[in-house]
N, C-alpha and C positions, 0 to 999 in steps of 0.2 A: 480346541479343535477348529480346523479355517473350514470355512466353507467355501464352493464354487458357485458362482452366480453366471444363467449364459443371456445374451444380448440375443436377439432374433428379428428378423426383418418383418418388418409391418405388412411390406407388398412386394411384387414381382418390381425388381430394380435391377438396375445394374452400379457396383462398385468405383465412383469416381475417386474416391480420395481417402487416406489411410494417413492419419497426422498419429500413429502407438506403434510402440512393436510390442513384440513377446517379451516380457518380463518386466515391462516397464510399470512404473508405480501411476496411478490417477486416482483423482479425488472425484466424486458425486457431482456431476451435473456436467462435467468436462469433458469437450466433442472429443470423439474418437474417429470415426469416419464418416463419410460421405456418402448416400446413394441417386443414382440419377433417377427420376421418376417424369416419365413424361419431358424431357426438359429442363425439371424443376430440381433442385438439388432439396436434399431431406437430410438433415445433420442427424448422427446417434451420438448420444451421449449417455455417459459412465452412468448407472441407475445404483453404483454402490463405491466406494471407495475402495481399493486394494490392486493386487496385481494382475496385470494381463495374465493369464496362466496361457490360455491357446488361442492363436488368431485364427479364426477357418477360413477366409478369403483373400484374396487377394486383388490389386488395383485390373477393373474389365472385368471382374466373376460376374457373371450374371445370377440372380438370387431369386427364390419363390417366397413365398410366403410364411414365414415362421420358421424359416430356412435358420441355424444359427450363425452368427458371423463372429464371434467370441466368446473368450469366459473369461470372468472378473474370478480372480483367489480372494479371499481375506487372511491376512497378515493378522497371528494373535492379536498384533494391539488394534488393527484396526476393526477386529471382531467384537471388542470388548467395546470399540466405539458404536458399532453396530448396535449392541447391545445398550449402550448408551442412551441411543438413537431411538431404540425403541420404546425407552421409558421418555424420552422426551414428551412433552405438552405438546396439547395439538394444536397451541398455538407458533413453538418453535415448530413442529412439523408443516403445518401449514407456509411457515415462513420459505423455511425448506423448498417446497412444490412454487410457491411464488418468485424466487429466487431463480428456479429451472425454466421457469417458463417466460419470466423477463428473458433470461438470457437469448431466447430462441428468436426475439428480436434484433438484437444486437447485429453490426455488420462482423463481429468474428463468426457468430456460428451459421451468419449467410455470406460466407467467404468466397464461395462461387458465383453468386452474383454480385460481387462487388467487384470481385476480380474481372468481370466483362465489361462493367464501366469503367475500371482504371485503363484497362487495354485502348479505351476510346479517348483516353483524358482525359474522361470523366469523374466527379467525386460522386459520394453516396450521398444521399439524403441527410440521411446523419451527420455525414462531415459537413451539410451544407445548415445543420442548423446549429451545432457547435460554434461554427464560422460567427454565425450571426449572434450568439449567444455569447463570444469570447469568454467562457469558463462561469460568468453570470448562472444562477440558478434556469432552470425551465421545465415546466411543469406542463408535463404531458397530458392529453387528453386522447381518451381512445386506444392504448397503445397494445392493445390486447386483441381487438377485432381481426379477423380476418373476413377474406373472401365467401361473398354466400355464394360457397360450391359446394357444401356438405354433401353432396347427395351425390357428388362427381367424382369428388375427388377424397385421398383419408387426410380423417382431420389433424392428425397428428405431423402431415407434409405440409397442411397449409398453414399450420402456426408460421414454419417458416419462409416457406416458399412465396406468401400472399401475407407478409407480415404488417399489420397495422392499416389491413385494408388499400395499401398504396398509398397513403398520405399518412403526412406526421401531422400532427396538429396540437399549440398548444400556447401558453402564452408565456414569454422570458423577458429578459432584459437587455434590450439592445442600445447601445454605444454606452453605456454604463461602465465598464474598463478603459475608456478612452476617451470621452465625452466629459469633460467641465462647465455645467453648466453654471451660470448665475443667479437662477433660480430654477428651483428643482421640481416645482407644483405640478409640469407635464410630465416627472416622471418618465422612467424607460420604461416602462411597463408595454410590450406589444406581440399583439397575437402573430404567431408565426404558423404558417400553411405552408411545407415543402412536401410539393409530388413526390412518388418512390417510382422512378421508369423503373427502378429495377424489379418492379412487382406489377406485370399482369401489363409491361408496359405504361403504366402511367395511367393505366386507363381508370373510369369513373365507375365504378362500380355500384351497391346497395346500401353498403356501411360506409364507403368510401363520401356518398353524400351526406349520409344522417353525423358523420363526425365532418364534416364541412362545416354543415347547417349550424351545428354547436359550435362551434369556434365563433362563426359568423355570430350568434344573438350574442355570444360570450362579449365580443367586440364592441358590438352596438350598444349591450347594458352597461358594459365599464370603460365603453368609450374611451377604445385603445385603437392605436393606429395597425396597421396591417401589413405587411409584409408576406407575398405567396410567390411560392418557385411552383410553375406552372405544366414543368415538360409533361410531357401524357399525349397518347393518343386519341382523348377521346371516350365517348358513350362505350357500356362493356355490354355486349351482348347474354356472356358466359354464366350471371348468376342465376344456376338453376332453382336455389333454396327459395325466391320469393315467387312463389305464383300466383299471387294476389296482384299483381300490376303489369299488366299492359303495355302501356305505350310511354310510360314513365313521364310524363308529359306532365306529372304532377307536382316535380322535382323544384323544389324552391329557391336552391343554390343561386341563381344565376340573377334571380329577382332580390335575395339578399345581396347578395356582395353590390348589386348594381345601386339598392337603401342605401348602403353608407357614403354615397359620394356626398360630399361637402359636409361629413359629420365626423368623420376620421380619415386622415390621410391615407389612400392603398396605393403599395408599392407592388408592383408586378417584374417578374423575373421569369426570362424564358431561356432554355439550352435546350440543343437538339431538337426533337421532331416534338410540337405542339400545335396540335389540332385539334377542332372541332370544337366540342363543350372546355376543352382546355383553352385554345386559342380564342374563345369567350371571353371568359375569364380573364386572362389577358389583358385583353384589348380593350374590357371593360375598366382597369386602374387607373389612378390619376399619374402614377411617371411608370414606364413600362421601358423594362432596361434589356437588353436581349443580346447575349453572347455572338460572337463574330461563325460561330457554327449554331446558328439557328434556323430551323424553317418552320414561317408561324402561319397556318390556314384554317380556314372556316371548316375546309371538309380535310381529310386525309386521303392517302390513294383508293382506298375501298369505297368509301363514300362514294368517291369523282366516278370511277367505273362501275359500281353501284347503280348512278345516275345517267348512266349511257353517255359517260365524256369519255369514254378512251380509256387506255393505260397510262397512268402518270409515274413518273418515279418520283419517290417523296422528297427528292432534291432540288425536285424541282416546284415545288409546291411554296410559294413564300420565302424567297432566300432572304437573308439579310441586307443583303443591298437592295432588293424588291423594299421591304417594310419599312426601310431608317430613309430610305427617299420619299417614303408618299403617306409618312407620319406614323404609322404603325408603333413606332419604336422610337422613344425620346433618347435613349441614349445607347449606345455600342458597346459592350464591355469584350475586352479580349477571353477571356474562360469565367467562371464559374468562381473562382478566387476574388479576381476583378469586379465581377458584376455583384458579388456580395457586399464585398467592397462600396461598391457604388449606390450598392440599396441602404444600407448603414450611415451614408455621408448623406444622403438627398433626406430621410427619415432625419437625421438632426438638425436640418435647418426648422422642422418644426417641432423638435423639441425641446427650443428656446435659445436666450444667447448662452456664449462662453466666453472666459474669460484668457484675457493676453497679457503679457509682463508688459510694465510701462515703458520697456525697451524696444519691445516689439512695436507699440504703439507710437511712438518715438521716430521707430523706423519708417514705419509706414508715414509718418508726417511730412518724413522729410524728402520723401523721394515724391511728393506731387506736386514742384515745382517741373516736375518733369512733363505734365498734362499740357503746359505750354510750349513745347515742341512735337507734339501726336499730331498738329497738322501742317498741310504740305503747305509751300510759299503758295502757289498757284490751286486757286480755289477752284478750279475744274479736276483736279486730280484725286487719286484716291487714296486712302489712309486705313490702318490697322485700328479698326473701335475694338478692339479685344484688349487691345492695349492700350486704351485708356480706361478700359474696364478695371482691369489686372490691375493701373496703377490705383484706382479710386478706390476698390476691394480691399478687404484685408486678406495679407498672404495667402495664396493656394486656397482660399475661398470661394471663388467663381466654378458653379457646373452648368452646366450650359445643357440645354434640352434641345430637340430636333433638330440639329446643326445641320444635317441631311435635308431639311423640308420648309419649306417658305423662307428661304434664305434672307432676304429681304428685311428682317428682323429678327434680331437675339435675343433668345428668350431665355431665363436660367436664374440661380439662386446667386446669390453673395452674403458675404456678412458686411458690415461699417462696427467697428469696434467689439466686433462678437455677435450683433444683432441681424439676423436674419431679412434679407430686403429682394421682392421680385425686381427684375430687371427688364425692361424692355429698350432695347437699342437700335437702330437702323445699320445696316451693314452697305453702303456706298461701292464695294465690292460685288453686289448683285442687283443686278437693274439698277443700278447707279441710285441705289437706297428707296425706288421704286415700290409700294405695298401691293403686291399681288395679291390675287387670290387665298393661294398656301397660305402667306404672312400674313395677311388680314385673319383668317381663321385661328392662326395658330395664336396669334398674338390675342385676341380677343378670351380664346380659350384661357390663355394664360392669365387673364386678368380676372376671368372668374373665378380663377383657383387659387389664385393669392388673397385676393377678396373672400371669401368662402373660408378664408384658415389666419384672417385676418393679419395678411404680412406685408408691410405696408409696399409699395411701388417706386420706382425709380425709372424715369423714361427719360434717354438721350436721343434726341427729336436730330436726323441728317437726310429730308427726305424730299425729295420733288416732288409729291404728293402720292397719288393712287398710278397705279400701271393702267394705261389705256390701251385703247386700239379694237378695231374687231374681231379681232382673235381673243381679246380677253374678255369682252363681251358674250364671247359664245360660251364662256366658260362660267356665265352667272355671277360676273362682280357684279353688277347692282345689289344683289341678293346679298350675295357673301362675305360684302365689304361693310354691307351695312352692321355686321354683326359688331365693328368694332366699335360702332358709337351706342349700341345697346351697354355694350359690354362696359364703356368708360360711364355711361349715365348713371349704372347702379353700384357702382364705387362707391364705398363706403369706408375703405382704407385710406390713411394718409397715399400723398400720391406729390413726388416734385418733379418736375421736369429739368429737363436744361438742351437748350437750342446750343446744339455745338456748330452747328454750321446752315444747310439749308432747310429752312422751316415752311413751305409752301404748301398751301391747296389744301382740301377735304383730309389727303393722308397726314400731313400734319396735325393738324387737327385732332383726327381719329386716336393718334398717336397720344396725344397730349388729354384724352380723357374725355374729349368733346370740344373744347376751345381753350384758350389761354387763358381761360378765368377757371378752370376747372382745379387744375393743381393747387393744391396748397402754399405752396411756391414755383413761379414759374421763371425762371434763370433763363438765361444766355450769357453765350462767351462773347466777347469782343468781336469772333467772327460771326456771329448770326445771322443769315438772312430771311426775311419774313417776306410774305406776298399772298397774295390767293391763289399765284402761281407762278411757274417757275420764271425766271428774268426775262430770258430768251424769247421764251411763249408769249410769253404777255408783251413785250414790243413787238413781235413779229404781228398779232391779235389784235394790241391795240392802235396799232399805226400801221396798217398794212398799208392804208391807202398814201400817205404820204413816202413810205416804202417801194411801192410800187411807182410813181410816179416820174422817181429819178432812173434813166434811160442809162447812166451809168455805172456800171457795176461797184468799182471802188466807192467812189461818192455814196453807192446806196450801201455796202459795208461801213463806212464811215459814219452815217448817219447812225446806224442799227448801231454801232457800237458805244457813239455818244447817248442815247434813249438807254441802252443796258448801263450804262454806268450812273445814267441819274435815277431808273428805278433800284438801280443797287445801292444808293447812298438815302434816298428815301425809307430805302428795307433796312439796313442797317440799324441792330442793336437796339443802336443808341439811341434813333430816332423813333422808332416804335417803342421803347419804353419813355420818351417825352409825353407821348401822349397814350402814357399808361396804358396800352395792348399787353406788355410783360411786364412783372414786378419788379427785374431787375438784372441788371447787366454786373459779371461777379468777372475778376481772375479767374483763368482755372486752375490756376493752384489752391484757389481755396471753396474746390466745388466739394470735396469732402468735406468741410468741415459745415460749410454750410448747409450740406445734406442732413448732417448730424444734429445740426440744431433746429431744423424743423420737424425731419422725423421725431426726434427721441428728447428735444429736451422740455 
């Protein structure tokens, strides 16, 4: 004999979505429909196995409380499963009820909130740690919590509607499906933090920190790199369940994640709207990659009008081109694919080398005779240093950080035969290779982070020295420049240099680690110029008066030009390595290789 089993609404809802009809077969735990609460979507699912017998609603009913919305038939044989069922262990039953209530996390039975991010071209959380996990095992932590709104809202809506608290948390294996390393001791082991916008907004909730916190000591104890996708709103007002705290000001999140710099790598990932304790966060990582639709601020629009600044519209609040020009953001990914992408490639340069077919290696050998045509006949002119980058790297190796910010200097990763190596290079392209401000900071930064994860250096020195003038003065170069010879003094990585062209003044220098005796090896190409300053300057400086003297114009161009051509053969190479200032003047065809043999052999 079958029996009827009816489904009944937990609360006053209305009916958004109906995935059964009438007569259709389902199994135990399997969504049937949808109801809207507040907002929030509440999946029902099958509480028994058998036939739809009656639907009572329809898509827009509005529904009360204990209101019925179907009935489940059983099917003799799936009666006698029932029956089955009930003589089950209560540890298969248990399995049972753990089974249903994983599911309730999952992006199918939160299909309407998924479905709001795809409509934006946005992915789910989920899909963004899959991404990062490429099929690799990962081992969640927390995945049960929800929102402390018990007291607001039924518990049985926020399993899904506020699922996992707003953040995933846990630790997998990344670049491990794609990543050949040649020694394996770093292990892909890394804790992975992806925000949920699609819960509560992104926002930071009670449990949402206490599984932060966890992940975080997790990190620090087994001393694994990090990886966190950031979107959120911000502080949550909304959890009623703790009434024991205040001002939250207790909240240790933001003083952890800030512990592991220089102890494990953190990579930051930002899409869409990230502010506040989110845009922290953030802004606190060592590479912070941020989609082409992002806007990253300290407050949000409620905050800003909150604080008697106006109405803002949150698009306007930190765009993307605001934060990748004034550092914010190391690097630009076009969507959420991309910037995964990006976080997965910048994470393996420090989890070791890999390895390359001897053909590959082969290849790369033979194409750097080509370094000796990267520059122009006429040494005032300007030239592509990316591509001499590109030829010096190995293949599709080079990523390049703040391309947007202190132009003046390239700063980014490469490999040399698989091995991981920081770059810094002068771009001749901006202020005529000039170290501003920006570039003195960013470049300095960068050396302490290479230094800190112990990855050795490589500086292509093309630079007139520091950017002067009273305008840049107003802006604290004394200060700010000095950071770069702190920053080369506590080098404690291998470090080579190579003077590709002009070598002058304090920027040079700064450049070079502190002096020409700092590197471990200090090179120059055939073109090198060396000085305390630029050619030009220093006869215009040190010859004024004989300059000045000549009444005729020509004559005194003549003069200036004969004085630049013998401090330019004085600075030459060749002449500053006779008396030993550089170690040595190289082909540049063979600045690879002898990169390779002092880094690595």
């Amino acid at each position: 004999m079958s029996h009827s089993h009816t489904i009944t609404a937990s609360s006053i809802a209305v009916v958004s979505n109906i995935s059964i009809a009438q007569g259709q077969t389902v199994t135990q735990g399997q969504p049937l429909l949808t109801l809207q609460v507040m907002g929030t979507a509440l999946p029902v699912v099958a509480t028994h196995s058998g036939v739809i017998k009656r639907l009572h609603v329809n898509i827009d009913d509005e529904v009360v409380t204990k209101q019925i919305l179907l009935e489940i038939e059983d099917t003799p044989q799936m009666a006698s499963s029932e029956i089955e069922a009930s003589a089950m262990s209560s540890t298969h039953k248990a399995l049972l009820a753990f089974e249903a209530r994983q599911a309730m996390t999952s992006d199918e039975a939160r299909s309407q909130h998924i479905a709001k991010r795809e409509a934006l071209g946005f992915r789910s959380a989920r899909q963004n740690v899959d991404d990062l996990c490429e099929g690799a095992h990962f081992r969640e932590y927390g995945q049960f919590a929800v929102a402390a709104q018990r007291q607001r809202r039924d518990y049985q809506e926020l399993k899904t509607a506020t699922a996992a608290d707003g953040i995933i948390t846990g630790v997998g294996e990344v670049n491990s499906q794609t990543l050949s390393l040649v020694e394996t001791s770093a292990g892909f082991k890394t804790a992975l933090i992806v925000n949920d916008y699609s819960v509560l907004a992104g926002t930071q909730g009670f449990f949402h920190h206490q599984k932060l916190d966890r992940i975080l000591a997790v990190a620090q104890e087994q001393t694994l790199p990090v990886i966190m996708f950031t979107e959120g709103g911000g502080g949550r007002p909304g959890d009623t369940d703790i009434t024991i705290v205040n001002s939250g000001l207790q909240c240790a999140s933001f003083s952890s994640w800030a512990a592991l710099s220089g102890i494990v790598p953190r990579i930051s990932v930002a899409n869409g709207y990230c502010f506040a304790g989110n845009a922290a966060l953030f802004g606190a990582a060592d590479i912070r990659i941020a989609t082409k639709r992002s806007w990253i601020g300290m407050a949000g629009p409620a905050m800003i009008e909150g604080g008697g600044l106006g109405v803002v519209n949150a698009k306007e609040i930190g765009p993307i081109e605001t934060q990748a020009k004034n550092g914010v953001v190391d690097i630009v990914a076009d969507d959420e694919a991309h910037a995964t992408y990006l976080a997965k490639r910048c994470l393996g340069y420090f989890q070791g080398a890999i390895t390359y077919s001897e053909q590959e290696q082969a290849e790369k050998d033979a194409q750097q005779t080509s370094l000796r045509d990267v520059l122009p006949d006429d040494r005032r002119f300007v030239y592509d240093m990316r591509k001499a980058i590109d030829i010096l790297a190995d293949n599709d190796s080079f990523t390049e950080l703040q391309r947007q910010f202190g132009g003046a200097i390239i700063t980014g990763f490469i490999r040399l035969e698989g091995r991981p190596v920081g770059i810094l290079a002068s771009d001749c392209k901006v202020l005529g290779g000039a170290i501003d401000v920006e570039a003195g900071e960013k470049a300095a930064e960068f050396m302490q982070f290479c230094n800190g994860f112990s990855i050795p250096l490589l500086s292509l020195c093309d630079t007139p020295g520091f950017m002067v003038g009273p305008e840049h003065e107003q802006r604290g170069a004394v200060r700010r420049l000095a950071k770069l010879f702190t920053s080369g003094a506590k080098l404690t990585v291998p470090l080579v240099a190579v003077a590709i062209r002009k070598c002058y003044g304090l920027g040079a220098q700064a450049l070079l680690g502190g002096s020409t005796m700092k590197p471990h090896y200090m090179l120059s190409w055939p073109s090198g110029e060396f000085g305390g300053m630029g050619l030009e300057g220093a006869v215009k400086l040190g010859f004024s008066k004989e300059l000045a003297a000549l009444d005729d114009p020509i004559a005194r161009q003549a003069l200036f030009e004969k004085l630049v051509a013998k401090q330019y053969a004085n600075g030459q190479a060749t002449e500053v390595a006779s008396v030993l200032e550089i170690d040595a003047v190289i082909d540049p065809a063979n600045t690879r290789q002898v990169i390779l043999q002092t880094l690595f052999s």
